[in-house]
N, C-alpha and C positions, 0 to 999 in steps of 0.2 A: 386635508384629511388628518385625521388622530391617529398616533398608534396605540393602539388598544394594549394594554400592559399582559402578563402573560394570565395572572390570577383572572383579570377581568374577564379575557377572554374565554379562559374556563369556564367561570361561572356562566357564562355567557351561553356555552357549547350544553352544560348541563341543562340549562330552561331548553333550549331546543330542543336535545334529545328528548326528552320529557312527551314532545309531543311526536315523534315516530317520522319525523321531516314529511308530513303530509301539506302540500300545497295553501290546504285549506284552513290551517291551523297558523296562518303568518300571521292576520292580528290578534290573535289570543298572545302569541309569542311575542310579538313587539306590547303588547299591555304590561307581560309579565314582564320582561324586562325593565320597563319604563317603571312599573309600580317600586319596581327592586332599586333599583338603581336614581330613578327622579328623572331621565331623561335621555335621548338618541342619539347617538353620535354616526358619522358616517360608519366610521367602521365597524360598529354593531351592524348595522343593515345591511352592510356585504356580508359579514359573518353569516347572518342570518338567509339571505339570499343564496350564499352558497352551499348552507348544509340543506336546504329545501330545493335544492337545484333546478333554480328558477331565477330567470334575467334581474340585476341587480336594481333598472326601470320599473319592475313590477312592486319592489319593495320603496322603493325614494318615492 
């Protein structure tokens, strides 16, 4: 696993917010990321996983 730098993770925390941490909105979230950035790393999709508070299995 990566550690996510503190900027990245930011930017990272802003696309999220964006979307109100609704369950239903994780692959738009993993798109936007991915569109931004070129690509996923583990530690986005814990991030990601934990601000939609939902099992880390449901995002990998």
């Amino acid at each position: 696993m990566t550690k996510l730098s503190p900027q990245f993770k930011n930017e990272v925390d802003q696309i999220v917010s964006q979307y109100e941490f609704k369950q239903g909105a994780l692959l738009p979230i993993l798109h936007k990321v991915q569109d931004t950035y070129g690509y996923l790393v583990e530690d986005v999709l814990a991030s990601v996983a934990e601000h939609l508070n939902i099992p880390s299995v449901d995002v990998f």
